[in-house]
C-alpha positions as protocol buffer text, in pm:
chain_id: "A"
residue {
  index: 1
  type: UNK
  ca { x: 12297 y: -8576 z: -28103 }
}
residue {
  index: 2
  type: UNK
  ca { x: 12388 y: -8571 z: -28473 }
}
residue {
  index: 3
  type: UNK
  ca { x: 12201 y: -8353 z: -28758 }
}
residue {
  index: 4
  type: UNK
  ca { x: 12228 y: -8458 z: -29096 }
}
residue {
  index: 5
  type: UNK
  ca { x: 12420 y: -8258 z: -29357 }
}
residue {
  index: 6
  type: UNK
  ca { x: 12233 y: -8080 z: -29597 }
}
residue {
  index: 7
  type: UNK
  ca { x: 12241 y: -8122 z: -29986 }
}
residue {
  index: 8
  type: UNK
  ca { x: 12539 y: -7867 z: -30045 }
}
residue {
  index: 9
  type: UNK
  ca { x: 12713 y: -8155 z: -29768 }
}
residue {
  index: 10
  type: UNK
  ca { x: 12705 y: -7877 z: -29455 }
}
residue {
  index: 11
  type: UNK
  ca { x: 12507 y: -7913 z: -29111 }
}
residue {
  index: 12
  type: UNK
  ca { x: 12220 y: -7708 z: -29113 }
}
residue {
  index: 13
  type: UNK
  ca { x: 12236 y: -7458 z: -28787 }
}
residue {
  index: 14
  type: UNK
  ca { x: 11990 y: -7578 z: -28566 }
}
residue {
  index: 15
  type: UNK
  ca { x: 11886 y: -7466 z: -28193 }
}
residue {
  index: 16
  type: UNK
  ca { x: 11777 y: -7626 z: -27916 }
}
residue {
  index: 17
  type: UNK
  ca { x: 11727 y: -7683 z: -27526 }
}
residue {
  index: 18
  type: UNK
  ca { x: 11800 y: -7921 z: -27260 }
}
residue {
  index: 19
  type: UNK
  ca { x: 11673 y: -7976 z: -26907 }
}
residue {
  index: 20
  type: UNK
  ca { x: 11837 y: -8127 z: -26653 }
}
residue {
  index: 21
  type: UNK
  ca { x: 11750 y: -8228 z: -26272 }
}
residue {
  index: 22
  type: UNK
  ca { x: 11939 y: -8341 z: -26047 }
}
residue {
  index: 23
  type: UNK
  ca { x: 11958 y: -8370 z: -25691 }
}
residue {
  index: 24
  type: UNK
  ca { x: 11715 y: -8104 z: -25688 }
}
residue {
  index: 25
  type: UNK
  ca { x: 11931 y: -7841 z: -25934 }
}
residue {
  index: 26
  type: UNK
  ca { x: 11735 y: -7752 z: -26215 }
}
residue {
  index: 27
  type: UNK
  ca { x: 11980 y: -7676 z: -26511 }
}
residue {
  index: 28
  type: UNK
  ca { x: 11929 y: -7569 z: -26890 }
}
residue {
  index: 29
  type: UNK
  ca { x: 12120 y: -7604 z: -27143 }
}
residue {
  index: 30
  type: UNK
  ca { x: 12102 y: -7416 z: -27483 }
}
residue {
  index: 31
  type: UNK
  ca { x: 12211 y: -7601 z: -27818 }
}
residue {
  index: 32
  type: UNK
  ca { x: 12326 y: -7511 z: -28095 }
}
residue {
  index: 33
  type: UNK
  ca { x: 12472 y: -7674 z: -28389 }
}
residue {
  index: 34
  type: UNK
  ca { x: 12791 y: -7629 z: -28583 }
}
residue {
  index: 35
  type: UNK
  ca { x: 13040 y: -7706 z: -28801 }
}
residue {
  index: 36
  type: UNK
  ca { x: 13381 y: -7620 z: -28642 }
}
residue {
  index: 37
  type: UNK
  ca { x: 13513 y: -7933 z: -28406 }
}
residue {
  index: 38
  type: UNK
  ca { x: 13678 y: -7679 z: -28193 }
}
residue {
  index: 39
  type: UNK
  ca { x: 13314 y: -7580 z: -28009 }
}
residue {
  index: 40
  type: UNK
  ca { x: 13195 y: -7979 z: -27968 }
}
residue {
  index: 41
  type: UNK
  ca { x: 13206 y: -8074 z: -27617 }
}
residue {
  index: 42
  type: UNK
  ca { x: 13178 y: -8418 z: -27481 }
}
residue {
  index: 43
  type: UNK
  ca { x: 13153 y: -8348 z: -27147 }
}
residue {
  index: 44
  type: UNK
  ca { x: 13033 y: -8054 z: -26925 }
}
residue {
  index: 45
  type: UNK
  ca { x: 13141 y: -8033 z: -26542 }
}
residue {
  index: 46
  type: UNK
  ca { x: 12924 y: -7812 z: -26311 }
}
residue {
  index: 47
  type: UNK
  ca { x: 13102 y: -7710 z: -25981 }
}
residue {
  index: 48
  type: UNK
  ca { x: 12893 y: -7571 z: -25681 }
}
residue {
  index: 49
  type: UNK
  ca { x: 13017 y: -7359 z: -25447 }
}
residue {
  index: 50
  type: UNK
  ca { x: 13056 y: -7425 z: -25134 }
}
residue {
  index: 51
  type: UNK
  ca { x: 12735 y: -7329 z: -24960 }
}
residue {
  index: 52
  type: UNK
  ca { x: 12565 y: -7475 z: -25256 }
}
residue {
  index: 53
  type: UNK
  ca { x: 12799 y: -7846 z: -25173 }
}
residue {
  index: 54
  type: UNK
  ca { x: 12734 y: -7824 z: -24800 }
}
residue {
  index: 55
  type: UNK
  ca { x: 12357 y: -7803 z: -24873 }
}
residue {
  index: 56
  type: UNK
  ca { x: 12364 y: -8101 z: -25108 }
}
residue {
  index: 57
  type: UNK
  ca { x: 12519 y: -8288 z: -24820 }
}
residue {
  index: 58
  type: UNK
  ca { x: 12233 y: -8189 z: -24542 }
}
residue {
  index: 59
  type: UNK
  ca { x: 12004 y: -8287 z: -24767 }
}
residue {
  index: 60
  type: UNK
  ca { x: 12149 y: -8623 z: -24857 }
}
residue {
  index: 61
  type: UNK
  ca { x: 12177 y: -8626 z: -24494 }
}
residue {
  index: 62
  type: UNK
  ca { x: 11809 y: -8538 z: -24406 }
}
residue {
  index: 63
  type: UNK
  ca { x: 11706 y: -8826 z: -24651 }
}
residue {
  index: 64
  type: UNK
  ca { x: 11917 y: -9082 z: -24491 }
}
residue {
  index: 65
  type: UNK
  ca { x: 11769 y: -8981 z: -24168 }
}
residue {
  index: 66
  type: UNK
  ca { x: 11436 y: -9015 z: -24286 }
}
residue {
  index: 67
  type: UNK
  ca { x: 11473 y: -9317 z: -24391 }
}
residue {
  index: 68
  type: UNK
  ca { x: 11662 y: -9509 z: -24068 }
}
residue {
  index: 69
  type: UNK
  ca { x: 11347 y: -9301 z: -23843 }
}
residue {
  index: 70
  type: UNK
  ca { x: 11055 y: -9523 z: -24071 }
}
residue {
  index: 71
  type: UNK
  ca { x: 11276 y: -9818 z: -24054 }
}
residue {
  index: 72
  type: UNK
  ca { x: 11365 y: -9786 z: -23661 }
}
residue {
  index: 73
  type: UNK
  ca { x: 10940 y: -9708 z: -23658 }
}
residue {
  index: 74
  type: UNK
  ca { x: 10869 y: -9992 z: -23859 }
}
residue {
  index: 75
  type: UNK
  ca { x: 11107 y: -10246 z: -23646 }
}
residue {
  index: 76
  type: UNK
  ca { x: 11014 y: -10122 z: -23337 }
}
residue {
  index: 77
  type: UNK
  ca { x: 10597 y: -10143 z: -23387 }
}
residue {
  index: 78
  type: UNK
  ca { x: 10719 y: -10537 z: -23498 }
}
residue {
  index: 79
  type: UNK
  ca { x: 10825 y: -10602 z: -23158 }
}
residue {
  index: 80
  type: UNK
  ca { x: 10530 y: -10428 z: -23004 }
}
residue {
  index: 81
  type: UNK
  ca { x: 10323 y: -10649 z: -23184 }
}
residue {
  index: 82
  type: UNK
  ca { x: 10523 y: -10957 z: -23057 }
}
residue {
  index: 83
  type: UNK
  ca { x: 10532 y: -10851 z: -22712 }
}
residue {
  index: 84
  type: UNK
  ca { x: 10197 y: -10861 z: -22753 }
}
residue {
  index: 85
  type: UNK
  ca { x: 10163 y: -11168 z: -22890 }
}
residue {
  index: 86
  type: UNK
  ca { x: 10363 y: -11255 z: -22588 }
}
residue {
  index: 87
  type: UNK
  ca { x: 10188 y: -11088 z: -22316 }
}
residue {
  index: 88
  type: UNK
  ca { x: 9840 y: -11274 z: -22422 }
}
residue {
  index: 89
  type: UNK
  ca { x: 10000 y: -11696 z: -22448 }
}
residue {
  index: 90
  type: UNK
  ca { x: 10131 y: -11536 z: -22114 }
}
residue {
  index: 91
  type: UNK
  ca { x: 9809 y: -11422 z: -21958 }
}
residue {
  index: 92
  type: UNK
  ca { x: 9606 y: -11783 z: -22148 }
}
residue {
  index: 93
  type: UNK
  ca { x: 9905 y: -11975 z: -21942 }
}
residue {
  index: 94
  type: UNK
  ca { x: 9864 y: -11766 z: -21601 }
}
residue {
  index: 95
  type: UNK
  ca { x: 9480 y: -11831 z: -21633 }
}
residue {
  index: 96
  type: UNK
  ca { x: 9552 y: -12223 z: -21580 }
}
residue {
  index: 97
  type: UNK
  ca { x: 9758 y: -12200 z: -21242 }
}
residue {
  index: 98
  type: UNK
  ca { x: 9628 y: -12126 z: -20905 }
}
residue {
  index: 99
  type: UNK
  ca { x: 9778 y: -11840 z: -20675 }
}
residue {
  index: 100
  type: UNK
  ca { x: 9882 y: -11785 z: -20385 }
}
residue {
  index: 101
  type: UNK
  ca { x: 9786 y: -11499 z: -20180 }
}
residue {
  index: 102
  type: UNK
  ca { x: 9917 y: -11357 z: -19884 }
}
residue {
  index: 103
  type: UNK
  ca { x: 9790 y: -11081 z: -19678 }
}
residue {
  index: 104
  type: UNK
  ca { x: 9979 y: -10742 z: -19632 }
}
residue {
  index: 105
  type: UNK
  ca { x: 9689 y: -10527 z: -19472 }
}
residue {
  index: 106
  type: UNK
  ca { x: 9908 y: -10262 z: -19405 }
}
residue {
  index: 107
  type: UNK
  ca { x: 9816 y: -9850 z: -19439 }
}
residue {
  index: 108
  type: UNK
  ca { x: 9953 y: -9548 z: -19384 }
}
residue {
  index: 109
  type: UNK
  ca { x: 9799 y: -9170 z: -19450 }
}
residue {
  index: 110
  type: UNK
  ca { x: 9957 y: -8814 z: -19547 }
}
residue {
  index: 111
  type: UNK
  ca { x: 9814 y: -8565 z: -19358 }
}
residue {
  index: 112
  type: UNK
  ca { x: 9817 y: -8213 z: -19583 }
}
residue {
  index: 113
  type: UNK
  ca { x: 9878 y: -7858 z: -19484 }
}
residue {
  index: 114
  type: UNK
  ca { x: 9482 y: -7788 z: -19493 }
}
residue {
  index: 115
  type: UNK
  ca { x: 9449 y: -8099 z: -19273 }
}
residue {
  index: 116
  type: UNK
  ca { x: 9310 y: -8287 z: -19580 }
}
residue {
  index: 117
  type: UNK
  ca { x: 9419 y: -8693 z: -19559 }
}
residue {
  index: 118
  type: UNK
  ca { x: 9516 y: -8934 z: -19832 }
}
residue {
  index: 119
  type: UNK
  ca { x: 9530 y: -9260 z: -19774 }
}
residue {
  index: 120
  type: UNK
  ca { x: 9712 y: -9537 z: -19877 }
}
residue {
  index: 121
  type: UNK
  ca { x: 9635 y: -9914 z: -19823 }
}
residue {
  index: 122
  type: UNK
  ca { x: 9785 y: -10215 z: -19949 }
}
residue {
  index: 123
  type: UNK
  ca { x: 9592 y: -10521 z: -19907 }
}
residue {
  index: 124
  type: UNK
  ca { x: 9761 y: -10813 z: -20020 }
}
residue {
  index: 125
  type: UNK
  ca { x: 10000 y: -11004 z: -20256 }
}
residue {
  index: 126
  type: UNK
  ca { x: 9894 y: -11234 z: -20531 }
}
residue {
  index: 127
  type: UNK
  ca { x: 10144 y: -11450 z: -20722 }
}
residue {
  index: 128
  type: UNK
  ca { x: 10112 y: -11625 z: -21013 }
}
residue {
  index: 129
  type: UNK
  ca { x: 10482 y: -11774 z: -21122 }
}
residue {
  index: 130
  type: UNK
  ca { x: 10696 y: -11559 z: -21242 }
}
residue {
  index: 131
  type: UNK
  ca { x: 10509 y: -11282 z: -21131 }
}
residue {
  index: 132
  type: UNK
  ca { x: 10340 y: -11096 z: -20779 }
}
residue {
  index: 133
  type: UNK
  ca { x: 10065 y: -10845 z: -20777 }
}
residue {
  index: 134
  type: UNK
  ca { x: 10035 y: -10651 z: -20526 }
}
residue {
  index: 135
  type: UNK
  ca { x: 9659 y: -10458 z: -20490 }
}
residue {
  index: 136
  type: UNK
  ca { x: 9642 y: -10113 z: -20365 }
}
residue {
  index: 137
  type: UNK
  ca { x: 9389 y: -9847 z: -20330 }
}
residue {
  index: 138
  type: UNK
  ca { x: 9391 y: -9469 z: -20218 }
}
residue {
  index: 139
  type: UNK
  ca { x: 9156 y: -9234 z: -20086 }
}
residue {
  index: 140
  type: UNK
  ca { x: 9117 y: -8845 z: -20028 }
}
residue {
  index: 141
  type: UNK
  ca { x: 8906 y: -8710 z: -19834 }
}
residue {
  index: 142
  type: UNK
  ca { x: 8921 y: -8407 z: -19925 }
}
residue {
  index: 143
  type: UNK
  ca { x: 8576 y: -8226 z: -20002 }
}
residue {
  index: 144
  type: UNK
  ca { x: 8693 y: -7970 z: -20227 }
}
residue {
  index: 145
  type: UNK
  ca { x: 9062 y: -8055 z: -20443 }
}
residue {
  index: 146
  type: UNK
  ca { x: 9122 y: -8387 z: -20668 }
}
residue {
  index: 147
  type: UNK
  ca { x: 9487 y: -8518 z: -20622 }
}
residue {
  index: 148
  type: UNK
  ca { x: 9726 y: -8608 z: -20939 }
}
residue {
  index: 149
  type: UNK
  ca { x: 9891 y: -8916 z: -20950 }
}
residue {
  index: 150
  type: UNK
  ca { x: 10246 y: -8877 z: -21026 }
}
residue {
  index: 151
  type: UNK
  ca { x: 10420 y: -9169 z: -20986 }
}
residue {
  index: 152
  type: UNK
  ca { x: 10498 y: -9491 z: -20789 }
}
residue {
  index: 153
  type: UNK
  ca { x: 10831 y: -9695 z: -20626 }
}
residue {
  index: 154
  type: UNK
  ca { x: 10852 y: -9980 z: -20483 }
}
residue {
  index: 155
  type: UNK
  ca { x: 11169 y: -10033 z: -20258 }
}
residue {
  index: 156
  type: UNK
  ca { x: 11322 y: -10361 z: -20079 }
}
residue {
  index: 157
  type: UNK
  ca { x: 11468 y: -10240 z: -19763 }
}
residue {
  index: 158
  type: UNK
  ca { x: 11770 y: -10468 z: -19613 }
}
residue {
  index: 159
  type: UNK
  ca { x: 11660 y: -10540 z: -19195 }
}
residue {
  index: 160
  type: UNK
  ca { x: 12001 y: -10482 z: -19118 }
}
residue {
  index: 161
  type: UNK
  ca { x: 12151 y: -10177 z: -19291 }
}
residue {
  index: 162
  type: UNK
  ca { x: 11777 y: -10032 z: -19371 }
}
residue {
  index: 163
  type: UNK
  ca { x: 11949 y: -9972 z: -19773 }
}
residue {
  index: 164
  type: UNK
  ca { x: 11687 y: -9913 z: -20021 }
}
residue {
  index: 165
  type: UNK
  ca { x: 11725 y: -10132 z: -20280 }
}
residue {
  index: 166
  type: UNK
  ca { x: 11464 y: -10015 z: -20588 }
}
residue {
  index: 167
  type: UNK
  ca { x: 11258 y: -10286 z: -20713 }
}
residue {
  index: 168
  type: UNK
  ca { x: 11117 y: -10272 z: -21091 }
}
residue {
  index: 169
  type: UNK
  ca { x: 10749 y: -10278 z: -21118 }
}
residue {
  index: 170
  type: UNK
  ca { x: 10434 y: -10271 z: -21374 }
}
residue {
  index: 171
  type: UNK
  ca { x: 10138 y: -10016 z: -21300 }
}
residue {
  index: 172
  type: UNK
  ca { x: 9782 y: -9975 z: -21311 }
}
residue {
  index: 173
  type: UNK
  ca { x: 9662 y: -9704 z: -21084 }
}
residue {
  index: 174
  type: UNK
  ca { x: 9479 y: -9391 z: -21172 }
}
residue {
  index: 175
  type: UNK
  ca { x: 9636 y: -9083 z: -21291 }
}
residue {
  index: 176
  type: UNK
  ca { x: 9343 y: -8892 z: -21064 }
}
residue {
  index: 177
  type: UNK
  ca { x: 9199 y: -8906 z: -20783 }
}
residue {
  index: 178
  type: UNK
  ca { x: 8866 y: -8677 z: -20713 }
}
residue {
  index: 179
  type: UNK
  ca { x: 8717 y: -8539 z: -20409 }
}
residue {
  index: 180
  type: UNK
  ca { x: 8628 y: -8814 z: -20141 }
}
residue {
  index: 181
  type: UNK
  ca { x: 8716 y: -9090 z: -20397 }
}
residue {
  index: 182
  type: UNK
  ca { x: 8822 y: -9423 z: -20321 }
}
residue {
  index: 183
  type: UNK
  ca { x: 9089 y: -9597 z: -20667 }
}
residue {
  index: 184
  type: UNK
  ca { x: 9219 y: -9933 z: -20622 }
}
residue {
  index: 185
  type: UNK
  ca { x: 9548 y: -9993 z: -20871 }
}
residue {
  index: 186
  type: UNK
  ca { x: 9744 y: -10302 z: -20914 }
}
residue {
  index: 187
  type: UNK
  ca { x: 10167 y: -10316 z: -20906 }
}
residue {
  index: 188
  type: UNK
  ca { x: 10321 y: -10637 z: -21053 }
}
residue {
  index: 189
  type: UNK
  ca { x: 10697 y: -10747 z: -21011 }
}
residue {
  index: 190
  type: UNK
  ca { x: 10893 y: -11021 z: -21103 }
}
residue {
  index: 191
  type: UNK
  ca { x: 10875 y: -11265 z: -20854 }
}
residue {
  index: 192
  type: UNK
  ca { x: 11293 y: -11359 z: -20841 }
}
residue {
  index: 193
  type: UNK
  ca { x: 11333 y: -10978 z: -20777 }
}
residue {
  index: 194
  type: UNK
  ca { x: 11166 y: -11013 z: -20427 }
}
residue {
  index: 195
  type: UNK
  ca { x: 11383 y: -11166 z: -20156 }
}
residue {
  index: 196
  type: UNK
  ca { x: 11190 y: -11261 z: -19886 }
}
residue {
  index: 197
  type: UNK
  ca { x: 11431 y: -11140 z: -19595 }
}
residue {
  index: 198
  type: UNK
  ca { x: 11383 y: -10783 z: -19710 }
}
residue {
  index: 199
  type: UNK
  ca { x: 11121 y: -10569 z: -19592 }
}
residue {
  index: 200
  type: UNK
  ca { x: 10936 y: -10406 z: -19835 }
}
residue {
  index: 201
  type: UNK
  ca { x: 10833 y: -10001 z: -19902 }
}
residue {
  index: 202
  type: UNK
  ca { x: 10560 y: -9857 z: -20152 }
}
residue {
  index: 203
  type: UNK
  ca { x: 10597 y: -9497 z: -20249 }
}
residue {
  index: 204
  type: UNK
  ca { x: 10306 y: -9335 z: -20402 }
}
residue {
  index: 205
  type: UNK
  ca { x: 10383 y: -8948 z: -20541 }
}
residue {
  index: 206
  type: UNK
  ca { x: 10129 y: -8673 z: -20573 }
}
residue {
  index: 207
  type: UNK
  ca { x: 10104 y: -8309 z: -20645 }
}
residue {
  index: 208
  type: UNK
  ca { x: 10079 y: -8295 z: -20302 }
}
residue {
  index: 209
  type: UNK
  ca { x: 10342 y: -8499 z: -20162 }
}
residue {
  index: 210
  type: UNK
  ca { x: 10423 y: -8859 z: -20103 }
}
residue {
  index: 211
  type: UNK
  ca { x: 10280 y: -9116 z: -19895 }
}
residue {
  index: 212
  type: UNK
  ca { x: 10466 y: -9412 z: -19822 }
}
residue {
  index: 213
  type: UNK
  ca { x: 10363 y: -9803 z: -19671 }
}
residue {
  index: 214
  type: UNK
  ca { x: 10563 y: -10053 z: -19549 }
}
residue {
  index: 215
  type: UNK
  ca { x: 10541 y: -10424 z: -19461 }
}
């Protein structure tokens, strides 16, 4: 910044201020005018110390974060959206083919401390290419507690060793099951993950232990 001479040919002392921001520092700077080239600067260098420098850094850190989390976010509700897309041409194609069912009709019961039962029963095996559903249902008959749901497995079990081999699987069954209540779930596999020379083992967890099937 420049001020013009005066008459008399001398610069005119003149005050002023200047605000700076960056990276979130606030600076100001005072001005002042004057005559004598030995107090003109052309360039002022601010050092930080270093707590001041390492929390520049976290923060340019924290920012660069940020921004890869809404991009990962933004990528990864893209392929959820595909998938679906996926999942419904897959369900439009399995609606045009006919399955094949076979029967499993196989059950087995936990019997609790209190001498309450749950049962488990597996009824049969649907496939529609590339994939088999098997249908399930439990029951309680308890009169009094509900039973949580905690998880399921589905094992292939080799006739000759009797190795559990753990087979991947989709589920539907309900997270609950209330006094004297009767669910019925669904558990879907690949169809190439199933050998037929294995036997096969359902595991379904509760809160109050397991109860296991096998065909």
């Amino acid at each position: 910044m420049t001020i013009p001479p005066t008459s008399a040919g001398r610069t005119p002392i003149q005050y002023g201020s200047l605000f700076v921001t960056v990276a979130g520092y606030e600076i100001s700077i005072e001005l002042r005018t004057t005559n004598d080239l030995r107090k003109h600067y052309s360039d002022v260098t601010f050092e930080l110390g270093e707590g001041e420098r390492e929390d520049l850094i976290q923060q340019g850190i924290a920012k660069r974060t940020e921004a890869l989390e809404v991009e990962y976010k933004k990528k990864m509700e893209d392929l959820e959206k595909i998938a679906d897309l996926k999942a419904i041409a897959r369900v439009g194609t399995i609606a045009l083919k006919r399955p094949s069912v076979k029967r499993v009709k196989e059950e087995a019961r936990l019997t609790l401390g209190n001498g309450d039962k749950i049962t488990l029963y597996v009824d049969e095996a649907i496939t529609y290419e590339p994939y088999t559903i098997y249908t399930i249902e439990l029951n309680s008959n308890s009169n009094t507690h509900g039973i949580s749901i905690v998880g399921t497995k589905l094992f292939g079990i080799d006739p000759d060793t009797k190795q559990l081999r753990p087979i991947e699987t989709g589920n539907e069954i309900p997270q609950r099951i209330e006094p004297r209540e009767t669910v019925n779930g669904v558990l879907t596999v690949l169809a190439s993950t199933l050998n037929p020379k294995e036997l096969l083992k359902l595991v379904v967890q509760t809160d109050k232990g397991e109860v296991a099937v096998q065909w």
